[in-house]
RONU-492931 format. One record per residue: residue number from 1; residue in one letter; x, y, z of N, C-alpha, C in turn. Coordinates in nm, 2 decimals, always signed. Layout:
N
{NUM; "A"; {X; Y; Z}; {X; Y; Z}; {X; Y; Z}}
...
! end
This chain:
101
{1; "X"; {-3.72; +5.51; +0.68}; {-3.69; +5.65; +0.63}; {-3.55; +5.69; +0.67}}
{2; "X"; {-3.47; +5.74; +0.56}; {-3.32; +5.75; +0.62}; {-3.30; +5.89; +0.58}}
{3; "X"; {-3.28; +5.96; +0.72}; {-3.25; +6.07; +0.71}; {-3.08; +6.13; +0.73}}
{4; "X"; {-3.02; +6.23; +0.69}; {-2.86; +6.25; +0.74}; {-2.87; +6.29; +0.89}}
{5; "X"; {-2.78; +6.20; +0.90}; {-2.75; +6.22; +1.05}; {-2.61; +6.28; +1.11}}
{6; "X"; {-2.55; +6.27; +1.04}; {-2.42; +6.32; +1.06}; {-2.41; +6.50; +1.03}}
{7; "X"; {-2.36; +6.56; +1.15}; {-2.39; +6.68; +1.11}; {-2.34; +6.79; +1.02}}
{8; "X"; {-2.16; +6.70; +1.04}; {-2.06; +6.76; +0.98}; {-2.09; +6.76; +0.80}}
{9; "X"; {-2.16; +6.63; +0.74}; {-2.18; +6.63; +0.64}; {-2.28; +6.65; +0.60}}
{10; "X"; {-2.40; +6.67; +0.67}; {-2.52; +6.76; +0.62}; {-2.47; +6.94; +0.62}}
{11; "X"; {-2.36; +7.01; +0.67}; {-2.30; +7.10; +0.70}; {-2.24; +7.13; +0.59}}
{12; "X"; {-2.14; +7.02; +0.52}; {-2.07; +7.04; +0.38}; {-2.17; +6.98; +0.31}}
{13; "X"; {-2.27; +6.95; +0.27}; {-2.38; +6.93; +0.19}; {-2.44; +7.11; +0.18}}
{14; "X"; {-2.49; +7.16; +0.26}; {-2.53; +7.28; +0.26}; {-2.46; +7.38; +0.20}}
{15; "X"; {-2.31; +7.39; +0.24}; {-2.21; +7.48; +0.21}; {-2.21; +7.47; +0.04}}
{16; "X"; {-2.23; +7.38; +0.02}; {-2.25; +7.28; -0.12}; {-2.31; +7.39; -0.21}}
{17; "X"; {-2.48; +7.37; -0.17}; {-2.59; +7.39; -0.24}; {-2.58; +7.57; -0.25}}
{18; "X"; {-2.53; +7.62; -0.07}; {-2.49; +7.78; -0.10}; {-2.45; +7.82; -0.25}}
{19; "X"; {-2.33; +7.73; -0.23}; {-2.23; +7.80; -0.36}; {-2.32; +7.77; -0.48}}
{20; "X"; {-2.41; +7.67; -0.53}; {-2.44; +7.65; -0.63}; {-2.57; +7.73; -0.61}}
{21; "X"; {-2.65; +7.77; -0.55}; {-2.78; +7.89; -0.53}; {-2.63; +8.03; -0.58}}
{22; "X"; {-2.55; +8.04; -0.52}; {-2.46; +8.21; -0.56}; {-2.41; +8.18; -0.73}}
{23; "X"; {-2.40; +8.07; -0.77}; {-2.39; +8.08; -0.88}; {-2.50; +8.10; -0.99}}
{24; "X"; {-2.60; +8.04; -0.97}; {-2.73; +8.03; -1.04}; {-2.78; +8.18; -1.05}}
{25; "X"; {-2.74; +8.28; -0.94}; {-2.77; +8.39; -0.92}; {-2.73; +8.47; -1.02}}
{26; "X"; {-2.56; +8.47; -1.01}; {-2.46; +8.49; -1.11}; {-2.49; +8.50; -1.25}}
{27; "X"; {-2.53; +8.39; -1.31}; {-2.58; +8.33; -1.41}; {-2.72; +8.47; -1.46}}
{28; "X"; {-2.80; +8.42; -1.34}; {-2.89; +8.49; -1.40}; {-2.88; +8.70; -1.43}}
{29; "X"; {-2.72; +8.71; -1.29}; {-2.69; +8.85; -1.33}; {-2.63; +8.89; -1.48}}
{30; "X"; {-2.56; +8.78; -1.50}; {-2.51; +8.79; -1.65}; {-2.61; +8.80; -1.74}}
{31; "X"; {-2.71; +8.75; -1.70}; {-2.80; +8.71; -1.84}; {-2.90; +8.87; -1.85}}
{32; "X"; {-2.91; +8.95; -1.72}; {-2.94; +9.06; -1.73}; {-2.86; +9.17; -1.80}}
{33; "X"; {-2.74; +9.13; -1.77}; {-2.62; +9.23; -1.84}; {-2.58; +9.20; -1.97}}
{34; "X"; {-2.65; +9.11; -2.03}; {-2.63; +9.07; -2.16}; {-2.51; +9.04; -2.18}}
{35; "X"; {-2.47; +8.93; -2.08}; {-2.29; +8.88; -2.15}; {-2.26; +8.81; -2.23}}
{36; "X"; {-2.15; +8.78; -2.31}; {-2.15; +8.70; -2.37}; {-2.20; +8.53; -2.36}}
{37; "X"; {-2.26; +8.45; -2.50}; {-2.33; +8.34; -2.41}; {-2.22; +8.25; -2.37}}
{38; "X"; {-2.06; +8.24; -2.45}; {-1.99; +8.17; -2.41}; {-1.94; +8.17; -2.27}}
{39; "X"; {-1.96; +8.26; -2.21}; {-1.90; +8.32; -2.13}; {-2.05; +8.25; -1.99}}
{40; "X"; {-2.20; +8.26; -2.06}; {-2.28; +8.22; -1.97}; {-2.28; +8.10; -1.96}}
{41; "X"; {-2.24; +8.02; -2.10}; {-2.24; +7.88; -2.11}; {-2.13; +7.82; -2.02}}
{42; "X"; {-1.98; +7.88; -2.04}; {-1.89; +7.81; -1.94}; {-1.97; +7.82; -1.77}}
{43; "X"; {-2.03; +7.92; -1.72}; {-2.08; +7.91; -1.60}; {-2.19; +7.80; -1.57}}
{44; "X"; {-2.30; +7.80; -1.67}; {-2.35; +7.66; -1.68}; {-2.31; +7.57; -1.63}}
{45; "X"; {-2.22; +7.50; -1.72}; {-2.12; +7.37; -1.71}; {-2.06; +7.35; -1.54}}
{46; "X"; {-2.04; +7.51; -1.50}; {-1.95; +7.48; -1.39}; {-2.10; +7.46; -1.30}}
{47; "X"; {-2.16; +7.49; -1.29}; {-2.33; +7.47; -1.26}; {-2.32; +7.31; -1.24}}
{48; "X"; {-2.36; +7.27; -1.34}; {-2.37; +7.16; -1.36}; {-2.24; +7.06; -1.27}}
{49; "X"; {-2.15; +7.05; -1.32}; {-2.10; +7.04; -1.23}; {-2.08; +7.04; -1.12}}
{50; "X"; {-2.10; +7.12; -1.06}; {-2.07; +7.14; -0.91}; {-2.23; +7.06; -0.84}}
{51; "X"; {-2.38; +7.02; -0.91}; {-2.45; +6.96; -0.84}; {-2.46; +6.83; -0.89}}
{52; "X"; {-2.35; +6.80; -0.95}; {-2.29; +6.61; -0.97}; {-2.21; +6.60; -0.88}}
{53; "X"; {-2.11; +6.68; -0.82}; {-2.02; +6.69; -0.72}; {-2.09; +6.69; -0.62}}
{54; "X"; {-2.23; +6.73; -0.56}; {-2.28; +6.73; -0.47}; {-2.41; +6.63; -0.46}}
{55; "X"; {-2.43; +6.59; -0.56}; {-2.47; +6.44; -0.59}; {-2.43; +6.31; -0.57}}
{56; "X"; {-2.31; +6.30; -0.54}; {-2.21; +6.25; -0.57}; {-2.16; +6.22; -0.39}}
{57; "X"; {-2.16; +6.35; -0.37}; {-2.15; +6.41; -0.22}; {-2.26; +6.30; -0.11}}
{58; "X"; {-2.37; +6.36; -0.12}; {-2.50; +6.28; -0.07}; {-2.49; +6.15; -0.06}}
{59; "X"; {-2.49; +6.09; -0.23}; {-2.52; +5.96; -0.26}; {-2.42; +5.88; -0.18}}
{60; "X"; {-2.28; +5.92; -0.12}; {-2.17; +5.82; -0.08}; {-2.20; +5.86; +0.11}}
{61; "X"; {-2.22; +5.95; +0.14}; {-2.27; +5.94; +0.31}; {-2.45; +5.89; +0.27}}
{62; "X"; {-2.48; +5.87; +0.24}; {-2.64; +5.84; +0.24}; {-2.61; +5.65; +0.21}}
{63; "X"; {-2.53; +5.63; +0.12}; {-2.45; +5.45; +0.09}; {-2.44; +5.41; +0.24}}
{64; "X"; {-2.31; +5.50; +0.29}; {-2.21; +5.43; +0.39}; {-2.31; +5.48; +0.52}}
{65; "X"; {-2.41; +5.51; +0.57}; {-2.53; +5.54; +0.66}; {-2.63; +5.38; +0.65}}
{66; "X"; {-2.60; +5.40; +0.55}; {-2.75; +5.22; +0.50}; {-2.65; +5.14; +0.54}}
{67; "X"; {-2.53; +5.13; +0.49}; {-2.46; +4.98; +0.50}; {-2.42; +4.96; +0.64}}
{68; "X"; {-2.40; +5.09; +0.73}; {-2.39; +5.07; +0.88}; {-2.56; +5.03; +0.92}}
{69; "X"; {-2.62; +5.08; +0.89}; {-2.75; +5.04; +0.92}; {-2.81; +4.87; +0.94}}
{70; "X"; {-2.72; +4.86; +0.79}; {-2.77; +4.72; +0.81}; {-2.65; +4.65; +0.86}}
{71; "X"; {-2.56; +4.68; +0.90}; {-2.50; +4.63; +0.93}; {-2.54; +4.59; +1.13}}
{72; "X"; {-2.61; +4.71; +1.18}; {-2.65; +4.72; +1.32}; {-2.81; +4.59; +1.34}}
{73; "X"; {-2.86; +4.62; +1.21}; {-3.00; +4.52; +1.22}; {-2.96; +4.38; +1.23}}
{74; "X"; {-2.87; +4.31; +1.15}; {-2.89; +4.17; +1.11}; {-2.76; +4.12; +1.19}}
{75; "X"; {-2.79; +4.02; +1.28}; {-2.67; +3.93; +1.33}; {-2.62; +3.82; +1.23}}
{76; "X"; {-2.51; +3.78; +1.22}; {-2.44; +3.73; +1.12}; {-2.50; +3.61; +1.10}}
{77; "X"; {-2.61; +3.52; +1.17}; {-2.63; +3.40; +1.08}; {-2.69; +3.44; +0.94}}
{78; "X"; {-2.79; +3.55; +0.98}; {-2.86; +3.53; +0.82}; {-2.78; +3.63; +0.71}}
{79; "X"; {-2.65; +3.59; +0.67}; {-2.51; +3.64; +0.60}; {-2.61; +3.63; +0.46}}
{80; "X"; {-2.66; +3.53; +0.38}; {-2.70; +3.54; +0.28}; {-2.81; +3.64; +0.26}}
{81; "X"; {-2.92; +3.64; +0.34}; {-3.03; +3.75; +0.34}; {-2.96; +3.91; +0.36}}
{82; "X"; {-2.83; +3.92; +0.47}; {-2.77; +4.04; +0.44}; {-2.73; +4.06; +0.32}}
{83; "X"; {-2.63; +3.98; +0.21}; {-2.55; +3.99; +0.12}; {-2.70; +4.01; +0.03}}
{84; "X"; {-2.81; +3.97; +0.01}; {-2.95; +4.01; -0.07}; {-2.91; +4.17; -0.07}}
{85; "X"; {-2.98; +4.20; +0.06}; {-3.03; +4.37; +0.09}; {-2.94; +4.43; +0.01}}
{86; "X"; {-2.81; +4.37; +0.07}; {-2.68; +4.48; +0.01}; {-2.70; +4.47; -0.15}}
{87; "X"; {-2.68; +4.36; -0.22}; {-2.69; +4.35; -0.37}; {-2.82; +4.46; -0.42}}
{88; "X"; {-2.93; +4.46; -0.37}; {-3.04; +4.58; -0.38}; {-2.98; +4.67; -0.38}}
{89; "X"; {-2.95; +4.73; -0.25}; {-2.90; +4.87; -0.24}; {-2.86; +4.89; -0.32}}
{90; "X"; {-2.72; +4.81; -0.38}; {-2.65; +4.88; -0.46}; {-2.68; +4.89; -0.62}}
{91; "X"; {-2.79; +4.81; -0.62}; {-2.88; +4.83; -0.76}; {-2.96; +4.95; -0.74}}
{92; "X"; {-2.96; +5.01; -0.62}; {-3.11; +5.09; -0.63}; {-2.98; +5.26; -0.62}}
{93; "X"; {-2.86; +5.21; -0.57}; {-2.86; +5.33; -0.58}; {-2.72; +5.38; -0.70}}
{94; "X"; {-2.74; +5.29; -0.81}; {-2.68; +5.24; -0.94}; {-2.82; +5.35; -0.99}}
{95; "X"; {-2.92; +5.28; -0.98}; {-3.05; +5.36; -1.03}; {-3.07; +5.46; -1.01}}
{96; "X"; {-3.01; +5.54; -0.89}; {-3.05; +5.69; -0.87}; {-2.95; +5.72; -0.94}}
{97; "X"; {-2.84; +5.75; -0.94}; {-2.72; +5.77; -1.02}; {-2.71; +5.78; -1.15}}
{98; "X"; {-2.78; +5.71; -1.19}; {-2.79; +5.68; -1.37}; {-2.94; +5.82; -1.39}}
{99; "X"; {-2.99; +5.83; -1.27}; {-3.11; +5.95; -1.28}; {-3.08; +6.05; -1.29}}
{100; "X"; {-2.94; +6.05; -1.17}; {-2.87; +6.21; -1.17}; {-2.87; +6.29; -1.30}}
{101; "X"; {-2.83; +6.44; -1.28}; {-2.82; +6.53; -1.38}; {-2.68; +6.51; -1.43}}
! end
């Protein structure tokens, strides 16, 4: 189970999700005030974006945390059985990616 360990980037992970919770809020204060929808739609988008950015965020300290990882388990004879894991990984996290929003 791989959890973040690094604190400074679980810290800008968070700062992250803040801004995108104050926007969603936003969003929803517009939608009370009856604003225009272009105007709710552009905020959307920036929505949207900003939790690809933060997907994005994750997925590359959550990568380079596995590859040190395995890099600490396997001593270099079994080079082939590492070069496997790694080819996985990076299929599996090709696959979360293609899941993202």
């Amino acid at each position: 189970m791989m959890k973040i360990q690094n604190q400074e980037s679980k810290d800008k992970l968070m700062q992250r999700l803040r801004r995108i919770e104050g926007q969603v809020r936003g969003v929803q204060s517009m939608l009370d005030e009856e604003r225009d929808c272009r105007e709710i739609l552009q905020q959307l988008a920036a929505i949207h974006s900003a939790v690809q950015g933060a997907s994005r965020f994750f997925l590359q300290d959550y990568a380079t945390a596995c590859l040190v990882e395995m890099d600490e388990e396997s001593p270099y004879p079994g080079k082939a059985e590492m070069r496997g894991k790694r080819e996985k990984f990076v299929l599996d996290m090709i696959t979360l990616l293609d899941k993202a929003p």
